[in-house]
KOLMAR-365831 format. One record per residue (C-alpha): residue number from 0; chain; x, z, y. Coordinates in steps of 0.02 Angstrom, whole numbers, plus 32768, in hexadecimal, padded with zeros to 4 digits. Layout:
TIKE   k c    X    Z    Y
TIKE NUM A    X    Z    Y
...
***
This chain:
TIKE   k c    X    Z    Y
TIKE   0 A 2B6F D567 1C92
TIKE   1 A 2AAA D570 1C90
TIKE   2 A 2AB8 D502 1BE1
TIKE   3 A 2B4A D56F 1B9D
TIKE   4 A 2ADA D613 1BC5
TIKE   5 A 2A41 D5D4 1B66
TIKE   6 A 2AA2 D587 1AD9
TIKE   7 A 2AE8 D628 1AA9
TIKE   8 A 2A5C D66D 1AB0
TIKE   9 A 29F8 D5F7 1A31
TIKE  10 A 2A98 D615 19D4
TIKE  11 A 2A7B D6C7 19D1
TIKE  12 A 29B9 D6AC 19B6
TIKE  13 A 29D3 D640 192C
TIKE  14 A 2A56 D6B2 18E2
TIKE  15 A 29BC D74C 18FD
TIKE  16 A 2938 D6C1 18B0
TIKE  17 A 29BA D694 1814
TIKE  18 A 29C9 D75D 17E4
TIKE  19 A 291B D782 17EC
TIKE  20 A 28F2 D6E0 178B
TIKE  21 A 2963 D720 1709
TIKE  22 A 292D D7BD 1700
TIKE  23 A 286A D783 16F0
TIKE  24 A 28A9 D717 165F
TIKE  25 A 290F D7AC 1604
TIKE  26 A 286D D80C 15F9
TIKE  27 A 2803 D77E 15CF
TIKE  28 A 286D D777 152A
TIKE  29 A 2877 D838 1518
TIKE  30 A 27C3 D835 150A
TIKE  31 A 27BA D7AB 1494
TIKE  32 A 2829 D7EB 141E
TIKE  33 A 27D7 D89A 1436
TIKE  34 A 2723 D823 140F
TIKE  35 A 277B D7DA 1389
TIKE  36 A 27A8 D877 1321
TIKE  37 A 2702 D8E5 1353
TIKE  38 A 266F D865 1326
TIKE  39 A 263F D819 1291
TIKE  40 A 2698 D77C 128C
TIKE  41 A 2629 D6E3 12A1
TIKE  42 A 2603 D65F 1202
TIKE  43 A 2672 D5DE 1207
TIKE  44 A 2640 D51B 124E
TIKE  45 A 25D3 D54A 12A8
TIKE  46 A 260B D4D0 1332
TIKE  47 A 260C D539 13C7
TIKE  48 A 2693 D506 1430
TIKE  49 A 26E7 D45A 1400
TIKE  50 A 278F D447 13E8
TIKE  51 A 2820 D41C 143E
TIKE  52 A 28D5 D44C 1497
TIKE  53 A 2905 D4F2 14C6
TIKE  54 A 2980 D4B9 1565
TIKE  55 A 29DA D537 15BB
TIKE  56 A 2981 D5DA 1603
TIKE  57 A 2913 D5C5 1699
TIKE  58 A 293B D50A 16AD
TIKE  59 A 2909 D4E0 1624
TIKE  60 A 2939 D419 15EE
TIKE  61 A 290E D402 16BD
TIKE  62 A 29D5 D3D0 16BD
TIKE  63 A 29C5 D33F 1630
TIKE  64 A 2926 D303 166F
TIKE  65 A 2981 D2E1 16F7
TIKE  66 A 2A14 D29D 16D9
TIKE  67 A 29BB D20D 1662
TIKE  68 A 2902 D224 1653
TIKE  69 A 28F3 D186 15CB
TIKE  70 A 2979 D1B7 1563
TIKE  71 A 2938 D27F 155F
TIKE  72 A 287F D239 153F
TIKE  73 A 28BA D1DB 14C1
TIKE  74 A 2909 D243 146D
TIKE  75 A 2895 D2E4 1465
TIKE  76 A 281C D25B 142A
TIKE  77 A 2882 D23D 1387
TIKE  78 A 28A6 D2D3 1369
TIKE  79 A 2807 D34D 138B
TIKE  80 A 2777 D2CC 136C
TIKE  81 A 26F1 D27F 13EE
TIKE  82 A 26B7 D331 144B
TIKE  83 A 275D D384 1492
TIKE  84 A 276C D416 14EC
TIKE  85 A 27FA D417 1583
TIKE  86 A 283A D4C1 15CA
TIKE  87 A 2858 D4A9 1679
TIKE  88 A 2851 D552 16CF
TIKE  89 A 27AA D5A6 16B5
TIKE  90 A 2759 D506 16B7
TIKE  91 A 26F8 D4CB 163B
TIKE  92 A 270E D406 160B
TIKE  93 A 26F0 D394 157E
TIKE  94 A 2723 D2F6 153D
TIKE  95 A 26A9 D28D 14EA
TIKE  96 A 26D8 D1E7 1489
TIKE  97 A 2657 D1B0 1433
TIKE  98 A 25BF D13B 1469
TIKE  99 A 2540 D1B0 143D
TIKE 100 A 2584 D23F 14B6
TIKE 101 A 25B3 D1CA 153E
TIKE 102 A 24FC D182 1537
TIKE 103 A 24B7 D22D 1528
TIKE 104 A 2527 D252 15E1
TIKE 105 A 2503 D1AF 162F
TIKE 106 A 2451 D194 15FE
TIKE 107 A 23E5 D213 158B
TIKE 108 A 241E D2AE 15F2
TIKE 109 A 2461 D25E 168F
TIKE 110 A 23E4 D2C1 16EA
TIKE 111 A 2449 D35F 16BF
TIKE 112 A 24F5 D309 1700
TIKE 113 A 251E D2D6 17C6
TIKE 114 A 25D6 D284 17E7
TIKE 115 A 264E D310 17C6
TIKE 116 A 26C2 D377 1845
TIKE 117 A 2759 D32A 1817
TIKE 118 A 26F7 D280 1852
TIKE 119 A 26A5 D2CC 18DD
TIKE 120 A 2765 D319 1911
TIKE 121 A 27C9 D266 18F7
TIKE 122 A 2722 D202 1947
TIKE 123 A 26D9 D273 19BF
TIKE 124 A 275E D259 1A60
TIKE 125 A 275C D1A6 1A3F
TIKE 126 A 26AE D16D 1A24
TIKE 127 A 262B D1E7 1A4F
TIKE 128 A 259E D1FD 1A3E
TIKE 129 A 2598 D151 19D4
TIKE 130 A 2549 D104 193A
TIKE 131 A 25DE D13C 18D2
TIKE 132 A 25D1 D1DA 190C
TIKE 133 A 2533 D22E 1941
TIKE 134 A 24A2 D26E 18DC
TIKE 135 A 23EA D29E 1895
TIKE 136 A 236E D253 1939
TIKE 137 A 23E1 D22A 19C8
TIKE 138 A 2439 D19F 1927
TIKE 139 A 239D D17C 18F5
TIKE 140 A 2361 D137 19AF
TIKE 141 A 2407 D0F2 19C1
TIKE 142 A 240B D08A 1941
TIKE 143 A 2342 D05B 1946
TIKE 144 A 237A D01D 19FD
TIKE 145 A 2422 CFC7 19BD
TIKE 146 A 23DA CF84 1918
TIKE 147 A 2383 CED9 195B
TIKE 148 A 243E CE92 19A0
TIKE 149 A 246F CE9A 18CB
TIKE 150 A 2402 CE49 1879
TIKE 151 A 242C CDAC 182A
TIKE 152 A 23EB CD2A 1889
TIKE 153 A 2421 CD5F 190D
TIKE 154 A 24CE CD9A 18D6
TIKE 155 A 24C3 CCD7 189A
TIKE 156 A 24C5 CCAE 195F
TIKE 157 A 2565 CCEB 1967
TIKE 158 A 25B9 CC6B 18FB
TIKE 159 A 25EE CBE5 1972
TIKE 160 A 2644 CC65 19E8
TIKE 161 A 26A6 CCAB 1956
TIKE 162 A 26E0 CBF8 1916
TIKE 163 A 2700 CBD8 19BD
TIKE 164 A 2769 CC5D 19D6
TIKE 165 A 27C7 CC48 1939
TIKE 166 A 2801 CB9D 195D
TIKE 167 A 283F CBC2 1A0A
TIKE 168 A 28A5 CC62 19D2
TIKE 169 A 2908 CBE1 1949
TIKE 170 A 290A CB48 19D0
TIKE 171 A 29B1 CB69 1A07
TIKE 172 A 2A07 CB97 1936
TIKE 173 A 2A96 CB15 1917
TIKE 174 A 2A62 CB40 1852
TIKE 175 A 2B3A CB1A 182E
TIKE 176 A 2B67 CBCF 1800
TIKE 177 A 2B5C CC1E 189D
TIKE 178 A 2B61 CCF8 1867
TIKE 179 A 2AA8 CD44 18B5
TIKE 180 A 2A5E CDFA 1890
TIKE 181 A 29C2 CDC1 183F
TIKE 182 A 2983 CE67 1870
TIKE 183 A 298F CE48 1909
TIKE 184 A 2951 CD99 1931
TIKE 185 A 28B2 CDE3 18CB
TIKE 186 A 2896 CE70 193E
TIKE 187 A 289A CDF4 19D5
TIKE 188 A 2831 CD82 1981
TIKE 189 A 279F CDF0 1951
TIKE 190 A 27B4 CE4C 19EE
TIKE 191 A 2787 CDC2 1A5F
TIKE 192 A 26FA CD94 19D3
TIKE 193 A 26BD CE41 19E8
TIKE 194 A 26C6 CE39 1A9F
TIKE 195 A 267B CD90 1ABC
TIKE 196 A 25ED CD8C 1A4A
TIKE 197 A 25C3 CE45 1A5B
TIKE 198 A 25CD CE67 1B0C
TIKE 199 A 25B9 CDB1 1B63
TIKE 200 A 2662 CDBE 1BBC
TIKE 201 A 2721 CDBA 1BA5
TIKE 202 A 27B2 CE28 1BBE
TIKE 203 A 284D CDB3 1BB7
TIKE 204 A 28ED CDFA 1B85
TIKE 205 A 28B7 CEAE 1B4E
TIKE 206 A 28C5 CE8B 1A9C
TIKE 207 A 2984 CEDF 1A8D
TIKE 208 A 2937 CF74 1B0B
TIKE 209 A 28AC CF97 1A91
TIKE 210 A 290F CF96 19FA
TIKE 211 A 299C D018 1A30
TIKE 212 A 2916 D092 1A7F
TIKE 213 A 28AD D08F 19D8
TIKE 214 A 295B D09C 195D
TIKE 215 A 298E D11C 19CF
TIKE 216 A 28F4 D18A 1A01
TIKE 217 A 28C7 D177 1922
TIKE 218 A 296A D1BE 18FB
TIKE 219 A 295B D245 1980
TIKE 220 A 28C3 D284 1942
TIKE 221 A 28FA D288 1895
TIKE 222 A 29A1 D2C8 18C7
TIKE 223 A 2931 D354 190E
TIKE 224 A 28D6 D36A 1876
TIKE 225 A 2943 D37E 180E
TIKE 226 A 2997 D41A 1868
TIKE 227 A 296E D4D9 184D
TIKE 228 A 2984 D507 18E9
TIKE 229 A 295B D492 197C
TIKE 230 A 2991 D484 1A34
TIKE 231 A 290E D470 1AA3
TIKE 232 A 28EF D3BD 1AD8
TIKE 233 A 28D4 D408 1B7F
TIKE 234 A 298C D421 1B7F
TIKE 235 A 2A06 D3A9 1BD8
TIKE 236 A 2A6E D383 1B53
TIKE 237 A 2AB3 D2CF 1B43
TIKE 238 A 2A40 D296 1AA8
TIKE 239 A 2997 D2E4 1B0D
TIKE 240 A 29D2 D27F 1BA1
TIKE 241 A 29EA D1FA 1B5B
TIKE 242 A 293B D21D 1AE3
TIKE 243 A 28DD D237 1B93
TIKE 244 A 2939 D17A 1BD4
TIKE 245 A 290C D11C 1B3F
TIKE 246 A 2852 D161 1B44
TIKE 247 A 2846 D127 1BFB
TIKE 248 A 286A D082 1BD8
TIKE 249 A 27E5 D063 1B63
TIKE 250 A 2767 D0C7 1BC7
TIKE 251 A 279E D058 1C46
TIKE 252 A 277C CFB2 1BF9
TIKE 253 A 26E7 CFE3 1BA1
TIKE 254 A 269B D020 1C4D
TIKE 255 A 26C1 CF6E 1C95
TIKE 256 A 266A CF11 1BFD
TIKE 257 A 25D0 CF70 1C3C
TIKE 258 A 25E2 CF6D 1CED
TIKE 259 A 25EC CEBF 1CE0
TIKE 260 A 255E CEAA 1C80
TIKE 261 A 24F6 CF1B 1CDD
TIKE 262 A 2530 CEA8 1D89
TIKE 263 A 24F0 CE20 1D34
TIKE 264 A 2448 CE5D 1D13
TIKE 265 A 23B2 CE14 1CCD
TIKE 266 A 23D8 CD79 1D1B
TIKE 267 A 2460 CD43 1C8D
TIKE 268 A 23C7 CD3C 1BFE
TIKE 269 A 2470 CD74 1B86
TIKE 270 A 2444 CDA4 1AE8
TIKE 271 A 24E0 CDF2 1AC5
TIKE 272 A 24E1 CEA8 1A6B
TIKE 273 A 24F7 CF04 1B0E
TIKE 274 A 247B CEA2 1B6B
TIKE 275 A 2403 CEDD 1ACC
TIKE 276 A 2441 CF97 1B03
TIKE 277 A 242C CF8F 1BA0
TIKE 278 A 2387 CF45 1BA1
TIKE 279 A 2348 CFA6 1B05
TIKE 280 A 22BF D029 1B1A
TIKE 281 A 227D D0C4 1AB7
TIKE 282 A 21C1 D0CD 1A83
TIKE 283 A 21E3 D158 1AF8
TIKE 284 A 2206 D0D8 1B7B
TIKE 285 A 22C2 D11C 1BA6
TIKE 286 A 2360 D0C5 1B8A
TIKE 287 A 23F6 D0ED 1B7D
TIKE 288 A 2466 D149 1BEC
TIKE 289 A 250C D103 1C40
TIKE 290 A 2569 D185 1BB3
TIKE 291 A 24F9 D148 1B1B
TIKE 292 A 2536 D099 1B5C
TIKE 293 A 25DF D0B9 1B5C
TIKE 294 A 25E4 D10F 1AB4
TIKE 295 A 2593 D08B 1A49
TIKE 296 A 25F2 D006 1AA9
TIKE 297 A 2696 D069 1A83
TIKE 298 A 2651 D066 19D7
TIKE 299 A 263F CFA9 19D0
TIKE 300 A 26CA CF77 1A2A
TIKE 301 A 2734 CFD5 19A9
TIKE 302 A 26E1 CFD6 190B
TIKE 303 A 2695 CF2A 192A
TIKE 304 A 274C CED1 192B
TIKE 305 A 27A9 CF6F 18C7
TIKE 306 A 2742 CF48 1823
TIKE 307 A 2753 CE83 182F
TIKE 308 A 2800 CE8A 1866
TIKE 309 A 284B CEE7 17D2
TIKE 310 A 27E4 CE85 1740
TIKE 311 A 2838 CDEF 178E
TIKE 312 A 28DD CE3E 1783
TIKE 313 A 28EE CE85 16E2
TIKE 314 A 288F CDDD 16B0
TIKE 315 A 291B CD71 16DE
TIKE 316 A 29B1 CDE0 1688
TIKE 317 A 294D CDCA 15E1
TIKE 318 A 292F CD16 15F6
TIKE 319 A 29E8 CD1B 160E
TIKE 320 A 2A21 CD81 1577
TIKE 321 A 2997 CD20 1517
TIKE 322 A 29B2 CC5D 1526
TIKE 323 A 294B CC2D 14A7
TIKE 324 A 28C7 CC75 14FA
TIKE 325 A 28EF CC35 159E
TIKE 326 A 28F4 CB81 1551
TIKE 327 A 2831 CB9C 150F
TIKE 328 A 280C CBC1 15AA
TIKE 329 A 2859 CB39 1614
TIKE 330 A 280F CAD3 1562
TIKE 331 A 2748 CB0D 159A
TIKE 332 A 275B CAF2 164C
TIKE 333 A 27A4 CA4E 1653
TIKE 334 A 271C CA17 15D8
TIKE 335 A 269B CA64 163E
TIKE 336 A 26CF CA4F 1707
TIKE 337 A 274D C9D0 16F0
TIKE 338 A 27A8 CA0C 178B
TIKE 339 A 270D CA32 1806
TIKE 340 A 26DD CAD1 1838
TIKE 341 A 2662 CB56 17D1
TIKE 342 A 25B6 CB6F 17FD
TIKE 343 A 255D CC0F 17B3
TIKE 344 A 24E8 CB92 1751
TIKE 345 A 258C CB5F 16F1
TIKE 346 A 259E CC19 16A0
TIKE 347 A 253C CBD6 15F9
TIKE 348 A 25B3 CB62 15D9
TIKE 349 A 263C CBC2 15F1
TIKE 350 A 2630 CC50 155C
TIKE 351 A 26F2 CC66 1557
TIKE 352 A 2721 CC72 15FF
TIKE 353 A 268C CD18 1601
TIKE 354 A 26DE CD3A 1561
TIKE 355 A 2798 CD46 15AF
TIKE 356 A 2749 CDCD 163F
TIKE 357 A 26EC CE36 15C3
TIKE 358 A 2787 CE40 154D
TIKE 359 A 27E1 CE73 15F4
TIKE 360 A 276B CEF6 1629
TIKE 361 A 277A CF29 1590
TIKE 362 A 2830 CF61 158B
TIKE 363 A 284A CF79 163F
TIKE 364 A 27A0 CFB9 1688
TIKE 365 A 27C6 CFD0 1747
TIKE 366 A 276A D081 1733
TIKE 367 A 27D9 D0B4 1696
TIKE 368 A 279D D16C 16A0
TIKE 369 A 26FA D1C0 16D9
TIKE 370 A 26A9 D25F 16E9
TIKE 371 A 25FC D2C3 16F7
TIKE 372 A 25DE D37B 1724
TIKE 373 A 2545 D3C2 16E5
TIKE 374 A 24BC D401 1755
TIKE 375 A 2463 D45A 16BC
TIKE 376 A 248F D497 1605
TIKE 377 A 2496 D40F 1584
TIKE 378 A 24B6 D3EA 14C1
TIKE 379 A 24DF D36C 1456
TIKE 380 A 2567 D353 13B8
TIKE 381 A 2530 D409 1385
TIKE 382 A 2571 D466 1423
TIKE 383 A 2518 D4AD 14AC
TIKE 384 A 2573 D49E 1560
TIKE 385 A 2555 D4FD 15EB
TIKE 386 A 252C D4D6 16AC
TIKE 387 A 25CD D49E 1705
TIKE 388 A 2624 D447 1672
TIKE 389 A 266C D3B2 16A0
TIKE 390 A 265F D31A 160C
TIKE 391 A 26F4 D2A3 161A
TIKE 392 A 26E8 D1F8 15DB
TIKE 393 A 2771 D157 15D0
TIKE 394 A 275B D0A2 15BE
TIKE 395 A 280B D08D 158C
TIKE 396 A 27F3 D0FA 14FD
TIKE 397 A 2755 D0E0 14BD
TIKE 398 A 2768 D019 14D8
TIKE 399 A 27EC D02C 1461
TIKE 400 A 27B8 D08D 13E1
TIKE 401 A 27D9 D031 1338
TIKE 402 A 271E D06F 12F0
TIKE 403 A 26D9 CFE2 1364
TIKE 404 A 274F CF57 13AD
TIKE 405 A 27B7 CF23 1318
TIKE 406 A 2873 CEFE 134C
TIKE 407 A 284A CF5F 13E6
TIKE 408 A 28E5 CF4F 1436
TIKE 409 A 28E4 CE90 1441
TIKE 410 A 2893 CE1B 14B3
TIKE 411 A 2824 CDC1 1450
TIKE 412 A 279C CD72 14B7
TIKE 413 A 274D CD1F 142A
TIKE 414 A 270C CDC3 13F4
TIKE 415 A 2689 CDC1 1465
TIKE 416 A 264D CCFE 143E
TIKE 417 A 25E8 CD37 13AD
TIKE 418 A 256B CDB9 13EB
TIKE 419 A 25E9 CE53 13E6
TIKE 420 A 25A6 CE9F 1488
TIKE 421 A 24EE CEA8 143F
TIKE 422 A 2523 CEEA 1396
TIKE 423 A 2586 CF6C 13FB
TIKE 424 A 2543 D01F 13F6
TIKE 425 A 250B D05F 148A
TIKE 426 A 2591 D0BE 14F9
TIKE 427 A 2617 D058 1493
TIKE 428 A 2633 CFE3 152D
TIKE 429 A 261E D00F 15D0
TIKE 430 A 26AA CFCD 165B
TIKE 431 A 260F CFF6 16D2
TIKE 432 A 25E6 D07F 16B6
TIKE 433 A 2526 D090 1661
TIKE 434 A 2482 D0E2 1691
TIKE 435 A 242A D0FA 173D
TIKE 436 A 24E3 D119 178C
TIKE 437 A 2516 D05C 1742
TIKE 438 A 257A CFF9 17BF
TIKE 439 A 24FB CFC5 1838
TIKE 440 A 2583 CF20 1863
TIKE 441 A 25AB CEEC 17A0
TIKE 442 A 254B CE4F 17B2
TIKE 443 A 25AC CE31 1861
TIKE 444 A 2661 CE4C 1816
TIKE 445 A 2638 CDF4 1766
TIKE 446 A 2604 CD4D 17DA
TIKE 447 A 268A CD5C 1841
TIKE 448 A 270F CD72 17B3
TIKE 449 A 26C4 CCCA 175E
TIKE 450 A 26E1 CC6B 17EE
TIKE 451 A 2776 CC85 181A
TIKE 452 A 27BB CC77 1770
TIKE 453 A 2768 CBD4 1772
TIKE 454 A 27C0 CB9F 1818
TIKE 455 A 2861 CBCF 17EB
TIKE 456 A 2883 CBCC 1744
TIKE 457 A 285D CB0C 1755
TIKE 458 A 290C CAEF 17BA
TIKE 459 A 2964 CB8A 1780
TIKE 460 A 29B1 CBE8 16F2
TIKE 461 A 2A1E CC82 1722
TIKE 462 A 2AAB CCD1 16BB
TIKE 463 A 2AD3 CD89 16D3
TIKE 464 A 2B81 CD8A 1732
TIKE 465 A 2C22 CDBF 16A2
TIKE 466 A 2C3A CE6E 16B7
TIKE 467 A 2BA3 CEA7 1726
TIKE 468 A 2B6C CF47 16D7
TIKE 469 A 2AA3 CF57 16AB
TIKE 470 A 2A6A D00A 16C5
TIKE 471 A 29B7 D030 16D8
TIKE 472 A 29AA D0B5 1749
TIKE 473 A 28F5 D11E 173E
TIKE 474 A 28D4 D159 1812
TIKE 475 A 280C D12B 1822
TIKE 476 A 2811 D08D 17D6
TIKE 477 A 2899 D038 175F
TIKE 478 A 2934 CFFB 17B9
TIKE 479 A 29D0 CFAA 178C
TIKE 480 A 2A29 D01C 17CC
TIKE 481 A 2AC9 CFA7 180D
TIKE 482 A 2A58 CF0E 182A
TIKE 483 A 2A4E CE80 17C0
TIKE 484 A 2AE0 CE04 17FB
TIKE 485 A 2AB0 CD4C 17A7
TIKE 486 A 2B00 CC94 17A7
TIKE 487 A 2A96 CC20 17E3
TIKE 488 A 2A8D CB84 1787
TIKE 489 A 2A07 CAD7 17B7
TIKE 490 A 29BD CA92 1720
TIKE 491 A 29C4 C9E5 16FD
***
């Protein structure tokens, strides 16, 4: 009865919000049309507000957005040009699509931009305080006191444990056409990497746990977002109950994968990421609380398998829509493993199996979308923007824009053999992300998607079951959104 009470009367507040909403937009355009026919009317091009959709009043395009985010990006990107402006509400937001704007956002100015709301709101529950998330000095210590565990000879350490891994996740395949969600088995896999070289330790079995509490609590949140008028999560509705369950559990395991390494102490000598935490110090001589902990290892026990995970995915269901490519592949690694394991030192020699991953990232970037608020006014393309506006940007649509990936819609991994990424313009590629706020674990999930291409594409080739429907589906990273189910074949 309680719930029936207070949902009538959000009902009736929302109904009280909606009028006055209305009415605040009705004189907003009585007093631009009474502007309009009173002043001198200003010269025209003079570029003071880009272009872009209308959408419907007070929501603005919030309803296409989201119902498919790529295919509304890209398509106010061929229509309106590189800077697009986006009604949604009385908020001000702006596409960019070009490399000189997305480097002005992500480099020049990033100073004037922090992670917007809309990250903050679909991050914030989840992770924290965390890498992803936080800002200005409390990132800046963070990832000063994270930044040692990355770097690449250390990140090289790693290597055996993710071969390792790799081989016993495919010990038990038949390889004679048994059906597996490739999306799946890669979650599992670069889970326990994530797990095991990260934090020291294990967590057996949780793979299928961790997946449905992160599908669920991302489509929750953006289920939430994209809503005018919320219900408060306090509210014991079936979705928030089950939102508040699925959090638990992973609060739950991420507080054993530190109490466990905090029980072992100094006298393990692991040089694991979260022993680095743990054991890391300010110049200020603090460290960091049990809260900090738990954020940034939320962070990395998501993002650190999330990222990897995906490339691997969507890099198998091109291999298998592209056999040619698949065969050049097999071609370069039989000629340069024969059969044994990969080793980081054997990257040099293997151009087209880096090739095959950047080609990948480049059509199905696990972050396909991003976004930065700014903290301070800013310019560039001949407009001036004010605090507050948020600057959207998309990998999927700028990595295939025609002006620089010819045939942009195929995978062609050959493209990148002959210096493409150099001859690139700056902010033309960037599946991590660019600038100061740059993926801190690129180098991590690069090494670990080598290797275990290299294990398994040695006995494997998969073909995309008849019938299974691709969709990508944008929630914080890129999904297929009804799993990728494969036929396992051996090679011979």
């Amino acid at each position: 009865m309680l719930f029936e009470v207070r949902a009538q009367e959000l009902s009736i507040l929302n109904s009280a919000t909606l009028i006055m909403m209305l009415t605040a937009w009705l004189k907003m355009n009585r007093r631009a049309r009474v502007s309009q026919t009173h002043t001198i009317p200003l010269p025209r091009n003079t570029n003071r507000v880009p272009p872009g959709p209308k959408g419907l009043p007070l929501v603005g395009v919030s309803f296409k957005f989201a119902r498919d985010p790529l295919q509304m990006l890209r398509s106010v990107a061929k229509e309106y040009g590189d800077i697009v402006r986006l009604p949604v509400g009385f908020q001000t937001r702006i596409f960019i699509n070009h490399p000189d704007w997305i480097t002005q956002v992500l480099v020049v100015q990033h100073a004037k931009f922090h992670k917007s709301d809309l990250t903050k709101r679909l991050l914030g529950n989840l992770l924290g305080q965390g890498l992803l998330t936080s800002e200005d000095d409390f990132w800046r210590r963070q990832r000063r006191l994270a930044q040692p565990a990355f770097r690449r000879s250390r990140i090289n350490e790693y290597a055996p444990t993710m071969v390792d891994i790799a081989h016993e996740h495919i010990r038990d395949w038949q390889g004679a056409g048994e059906e597996r969600d490739m999306a799946e088995e890669m979650m599992a896999l670069t889970l326990e990497v994530a797990v095991r070289a990260l934090f020291g330790t294990a967590l057996p079995g949780t793979a299928r746990q961790v997946g449905q509490a992160t599908t669920f609590l991302m489509r929750y949140q953006l289920s939430r977002l994209g809503r005018p008028f919320k219900i408060p999560q306090s509210w014991p509705t079936a979705k928030n109950r089950r939102a508040r369950r699925e959090q638990e559990v992973l609060d739950s395991l991420v507080y054993r994968i530190i109490a466990d390494r905090q029980a072992q102490g100094n006298a393990s000598q692991q040089d694991d990421v979260l022993s680095l935490l743990v054991a890391a110090m300010d110049e200020d001589g603090s460290q960091m609380t049990l809260k900090q902990l738990r954020d940034e290892t939320m962070t990395l026990f998501l993002a650190g398998h999330e990222t990897t995970a995906l490339t691997l995915s969507w890099t198998w269901y091109l291999l298998s829509q592209n056999p040619s490519v698949e065969a050049r592949l097999h071609e370069e690694l039989h000629g340069v493993l024969a059969g044994r394991a990969p080793e980081p030192v054997d990257l040099e020699r293997l151009p087209y199996l880096q090739a095959v991953v950047s080609e990948s990232l480049r059509l199905y970037s696990p972050a396909a979308v991003m976004s930065r608020m700014a903290i301070a006014p800013f310019s560039f393309g001949g407009y001036d923007f004010s605090q507050g506006t948020t600057a959207i940007m998309s990998q999927w649509v700028m990595h295939r824009d025609p002006r620089f990936f010819d045939d942009p819609e195929s995978f062609r991994p050959e493209r990148w053999l002959d210096g493409l990424e150099n001859r690139l313009p700056k902010g033309a590629y960037f599946p991590f992300g660019d600038g100061p706020r740059r993926c801190i674990g690129q180098g991590f999930a690069l090494l670990d998607t080598y290797l275990v291409l290299g294990v398994m594409a040695q006995r494997f080739s998969f073909r995309l079951v008849p019938g299974h429907p691709v969709v990508p589906e944008q929630l914080i990273t890129l999904r297929p959104r009804f799993g990728l189910r494969m036929k396992v074949n051996a090679r011979t």
